[in-house]
N, C-alpha and C positions, 0 to 999 in steps of 0.2 A: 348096766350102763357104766361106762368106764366116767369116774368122776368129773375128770378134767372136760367131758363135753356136756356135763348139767349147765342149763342154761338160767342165769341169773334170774335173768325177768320174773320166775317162778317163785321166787322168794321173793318178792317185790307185796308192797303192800301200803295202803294209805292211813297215813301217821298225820295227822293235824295236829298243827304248832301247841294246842292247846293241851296234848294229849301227855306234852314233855315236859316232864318236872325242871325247873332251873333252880326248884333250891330244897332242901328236904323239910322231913317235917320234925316240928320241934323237939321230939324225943324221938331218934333215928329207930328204935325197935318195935315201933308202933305201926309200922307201916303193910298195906297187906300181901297177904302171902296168897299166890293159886299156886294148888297142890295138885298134882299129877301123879297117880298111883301105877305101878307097873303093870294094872288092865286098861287105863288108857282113864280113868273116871278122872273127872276135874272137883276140885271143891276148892272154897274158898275159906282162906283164914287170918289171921292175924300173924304178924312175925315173932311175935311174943312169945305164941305157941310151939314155937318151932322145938323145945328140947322133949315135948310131948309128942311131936310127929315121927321125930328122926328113929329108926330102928333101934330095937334095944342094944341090937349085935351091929353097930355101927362105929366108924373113926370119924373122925372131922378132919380135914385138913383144910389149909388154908394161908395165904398167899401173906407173909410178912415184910412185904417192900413197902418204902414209905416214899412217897411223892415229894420231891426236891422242888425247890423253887428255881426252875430250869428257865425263866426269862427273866434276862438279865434286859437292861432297857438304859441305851446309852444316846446321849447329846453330842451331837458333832463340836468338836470346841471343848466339851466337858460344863457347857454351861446349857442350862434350859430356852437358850435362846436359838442353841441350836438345831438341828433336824434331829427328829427322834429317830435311833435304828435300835431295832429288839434284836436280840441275839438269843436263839431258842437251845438251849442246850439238851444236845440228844444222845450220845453217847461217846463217852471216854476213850480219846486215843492215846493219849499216854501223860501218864500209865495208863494202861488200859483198863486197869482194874479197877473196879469200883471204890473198894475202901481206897487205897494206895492213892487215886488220884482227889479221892475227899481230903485226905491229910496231907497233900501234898503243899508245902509250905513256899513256894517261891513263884511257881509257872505250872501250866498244864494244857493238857488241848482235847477239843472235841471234837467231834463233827457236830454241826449246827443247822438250823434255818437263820435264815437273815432276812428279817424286814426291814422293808424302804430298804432295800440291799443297794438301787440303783443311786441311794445318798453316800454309802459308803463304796467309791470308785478306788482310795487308797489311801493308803498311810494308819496310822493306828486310832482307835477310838479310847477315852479314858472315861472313867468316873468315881470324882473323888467320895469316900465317904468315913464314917468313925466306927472303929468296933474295937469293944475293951475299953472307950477312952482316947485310944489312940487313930490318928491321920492316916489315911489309906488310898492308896490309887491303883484302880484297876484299870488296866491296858489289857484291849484286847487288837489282836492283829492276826486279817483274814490271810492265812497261808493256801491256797488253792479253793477254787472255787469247783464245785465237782457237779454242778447243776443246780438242781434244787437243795442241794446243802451244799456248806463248806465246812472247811477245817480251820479254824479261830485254836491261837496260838492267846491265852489269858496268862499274865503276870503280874504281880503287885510288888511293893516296896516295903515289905514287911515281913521278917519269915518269923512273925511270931503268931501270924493270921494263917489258917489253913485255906483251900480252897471251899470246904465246907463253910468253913464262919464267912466266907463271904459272900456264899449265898444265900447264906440265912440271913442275912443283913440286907443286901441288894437286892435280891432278886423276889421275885413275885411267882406265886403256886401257878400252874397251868390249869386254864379248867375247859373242859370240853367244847369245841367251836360250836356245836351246835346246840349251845345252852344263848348261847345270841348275847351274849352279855359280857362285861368287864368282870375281871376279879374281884371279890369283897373280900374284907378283913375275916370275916364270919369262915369264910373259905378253906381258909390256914387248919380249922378246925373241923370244918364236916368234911371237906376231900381226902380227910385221911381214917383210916380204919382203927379201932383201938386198941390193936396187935400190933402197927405197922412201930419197926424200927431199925431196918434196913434200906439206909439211902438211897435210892438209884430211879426209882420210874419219873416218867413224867405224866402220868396217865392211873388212874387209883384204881386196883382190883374191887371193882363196886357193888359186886354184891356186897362184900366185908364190911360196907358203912351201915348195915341195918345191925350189926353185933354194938353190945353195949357189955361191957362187965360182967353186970350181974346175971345178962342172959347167960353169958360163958360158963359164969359157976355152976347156972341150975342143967348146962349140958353136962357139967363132971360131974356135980352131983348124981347125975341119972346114969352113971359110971361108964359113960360115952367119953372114949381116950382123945383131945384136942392134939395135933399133932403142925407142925408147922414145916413150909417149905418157901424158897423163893423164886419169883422172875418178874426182874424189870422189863414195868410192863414200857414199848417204845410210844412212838407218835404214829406208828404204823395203825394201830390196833382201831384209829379211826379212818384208817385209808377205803374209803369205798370201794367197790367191786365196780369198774368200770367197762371192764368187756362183756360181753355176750355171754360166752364161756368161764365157768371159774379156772380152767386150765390154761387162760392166758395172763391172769392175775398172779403177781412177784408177791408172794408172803414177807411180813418182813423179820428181821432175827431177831430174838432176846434171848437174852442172858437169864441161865437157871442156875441156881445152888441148890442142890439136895442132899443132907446128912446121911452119913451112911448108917447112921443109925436107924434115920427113917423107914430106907431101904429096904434093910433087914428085919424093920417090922412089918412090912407091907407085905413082905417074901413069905413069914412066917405065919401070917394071921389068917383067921378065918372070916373078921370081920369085914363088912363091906364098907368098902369106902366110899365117902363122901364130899365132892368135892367144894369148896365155897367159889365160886366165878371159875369162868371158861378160864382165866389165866390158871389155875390151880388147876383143871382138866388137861389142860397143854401141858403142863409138867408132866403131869402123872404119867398119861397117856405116853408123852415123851420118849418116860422110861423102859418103857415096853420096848419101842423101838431101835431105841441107844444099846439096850442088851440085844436086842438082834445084830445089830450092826458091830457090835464088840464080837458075837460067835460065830462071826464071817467076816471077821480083821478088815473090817471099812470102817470103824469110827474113829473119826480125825476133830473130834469135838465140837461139829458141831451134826443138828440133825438135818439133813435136806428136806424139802418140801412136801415131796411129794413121793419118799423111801415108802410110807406105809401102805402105798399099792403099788409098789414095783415086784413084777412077779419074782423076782429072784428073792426075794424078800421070804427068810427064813420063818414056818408056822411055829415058833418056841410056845410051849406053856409060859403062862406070864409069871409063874414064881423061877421057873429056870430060866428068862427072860432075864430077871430082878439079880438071879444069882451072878451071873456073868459079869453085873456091872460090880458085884461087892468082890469078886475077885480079880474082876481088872483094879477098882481101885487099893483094894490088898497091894497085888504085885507093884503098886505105883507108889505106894508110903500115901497114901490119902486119905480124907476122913470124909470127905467133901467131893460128890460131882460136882462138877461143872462144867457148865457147856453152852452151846448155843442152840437157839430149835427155832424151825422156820414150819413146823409141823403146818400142815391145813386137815383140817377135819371136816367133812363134808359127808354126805349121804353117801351109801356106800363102805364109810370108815366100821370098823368092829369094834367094840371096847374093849380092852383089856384089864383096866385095871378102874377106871373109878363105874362104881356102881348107882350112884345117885349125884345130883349136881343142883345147889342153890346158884341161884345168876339173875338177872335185872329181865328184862325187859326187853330187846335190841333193836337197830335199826333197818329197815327194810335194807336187801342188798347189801350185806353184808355177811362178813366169814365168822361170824359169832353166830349171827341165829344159822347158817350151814352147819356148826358146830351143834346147836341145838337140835333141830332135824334129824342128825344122824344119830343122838342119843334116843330122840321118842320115834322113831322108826320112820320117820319122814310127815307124821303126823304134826308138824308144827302149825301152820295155819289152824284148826281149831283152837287150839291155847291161843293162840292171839286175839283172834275173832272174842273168845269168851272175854277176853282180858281189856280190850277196844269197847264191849259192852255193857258191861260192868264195873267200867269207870279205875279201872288200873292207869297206874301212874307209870311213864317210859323213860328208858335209857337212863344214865347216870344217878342222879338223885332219884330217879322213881323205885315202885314195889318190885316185890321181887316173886322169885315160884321156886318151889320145890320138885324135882323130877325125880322119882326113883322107878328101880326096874327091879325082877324078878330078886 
């Protein structure tokens, strides 16, 4: 079956309110694990366990973006007496760039959501506050309205304050709409992973919240290589499957950085890799793709959607896949991909390159568990079923599984 016509409904499945963690539990590494061997056997364990599961001949990899405080939350007037409008910041238009537009000391702009958007008809919104000690006002003014986002033009009166220091000041973590709840202070701390320390997602690679430190050390101890890459994760990533068909559903884009270092060890090694969350699968996998696309002169930086079943789509071995990309970024003076990928991974898809994947839990109708699907062979429904009755915790804060293959 050609993917684009797998019909949604099929991954659909009954989730009760009860069943979804909204906040984790007090020592994040504690939480349980179902493990899924590459004959299909389920077992249950703890996540603690985890450096005793993982293959001896294994890598870790794993997703180092850190969740910004991307709602900003302003008073018509600049006083709390006015109408609140949130301003959702989702990605950097200029600069475009993630760091560049965090250090940026004067002005910058994103595209956005805008709540209570029909408060703010015109003119600019401000909000005064203090950071360092010093008087601060942040002006934000919507330059085109593009539908369901716009483009907000932020400036302040200080170029001793970045854009960064003032969202770390102002603005408030995002956390899952469907945790049904306000932000808490506690938030700031469990939505973030204990690797994470590249600014950009709004949205936390969630497997990563079950690592803690010392689990990390007894994975190197057990001379399992940790390896690190990135992608802000967007607000896409909770966007439902709304059609019928997943082939009439828009993937949406993020932004990846991967070392060429990395690269070149993934190219070289024999170990099987291991991915922590579906965002670190979409990398990987990515790459696979990107080097096909480099040795058929199509890649224009970012990956299209739906390139990994276009027949014209080159069969590369995945280490001369890998290679392609370390000598296009040779020829380029680079140390660093980057790019954009709109990848969907769905039943059908073939792996290339991650061999096993930690990840959460997911939501019915959705391109995460299609993701999942297509790594256990369209077997997903039992792991859930096991996981719905034996008292597994979902989505975000909840338990997590282990999946490996041959």
């Amino acid at each position: 079956m050609n993917p684009k016509d797998i019909d949604i409904n099929l991954f659909d499945f009954p989730l009760p309110d009860n069943r979804i963690a909204t906040h984790p539990l007090a020592e994040r590494d504690h939480c349980k694990l179902l493990v899924r061997t590459a004959d299909g056997a389920l077992t249950e364990s703890v996540f603690t366990s985890l450096p005793d599961l993982l293959p001896q001949d294994s890598m870790l990899i794993y997703n180092n973006t850190r969740v910004i405080n991307a709602r900003l939350r302003f008073h018509k007037g600049g006083t709390e007496a006015g109408a609140l409008i949130e301003v959702f910041c989702l990605e950097p238009v200029s600069p475009a760039d993630y760091a560049s537009n965090f250090a940026s000391d004067s002005e910058c702009s994103w595209t956005c959501i805008v709540g209570n958007s029909k408060k703010w008809k015109q003119g600019p919104l401000q909000m005064p506050m203090r950071i360092n000690g010093a008087d601060v006002t942040l002006t934000a003014e919507r330059q085109r309205n593009d539908g369901a986002t716009s483009l907000v033009r932020f400036s302040w009166n200080n170029d001793a304050v970045s854009f960064a220091d003032i969202i770390k000041e102002a603005g408030v973590i995002p956390i899952p709409p469907y945790l049904n709840r306000d932000t808490e202070e506690t938030d700031s701390v469990d939505y973030q992973t204990v690797y994470s320390h590249i600014d950009g997602s709004v949205a936390a690679p969630t497997a990563g919240l079950h690592f803690t430190d010392s689990l990390l050390e007894k994975i190197s101890e057990r001379g399992i290589p940790r390896r690190e890459l990135t992608l802000h994760v967007g607000a896409g990533t909770f966007k439902p499957v709304k059609s019928d068909t997943i082939g009439e559903h828009e993937m949406h884009s993020e932004f990846i950085a991967v070392p060429r270092s990395l690269i070149a060890e993934i190219a070289s090694t024999d170990r099987r890799v291991i991915a922590v969350g579906t965002t670190s699968v979409r990398t990987l996998e990515s790459l696979y793709h990107i080097g096909c696309m480099i040795s058929s002169g199509k890649f224009d930086g970012t990956l299209p959607q739906w390139y990994p079943y276009d027949e014209t789509h080159p069969d590369l071995d995945p280490k001369e896949a890998l290679q392609k990309i370390l000598d296009y970024l040779d020829s380029e003076g680079k140390q660093t991909l980057i790019a954009q990928t709109r990848i969907i991974i769905a039943p059908g898809y073939r792996y290339r390159i991650v061999r096993g994947m930690i990840t959460n839990f997911h939501q019915p109708r959705s391109t995460l568990l299609l993701l999942v699907s297509a790594f256990v062979g369209g077997e997903w429904l039992p792991i859930y079923e096991y996981a719905l009755s034996h008292d597994f915790r979902f989505l975000s804060y909840g338990d997590a599984s282990l999946f490996l293959d041959k």
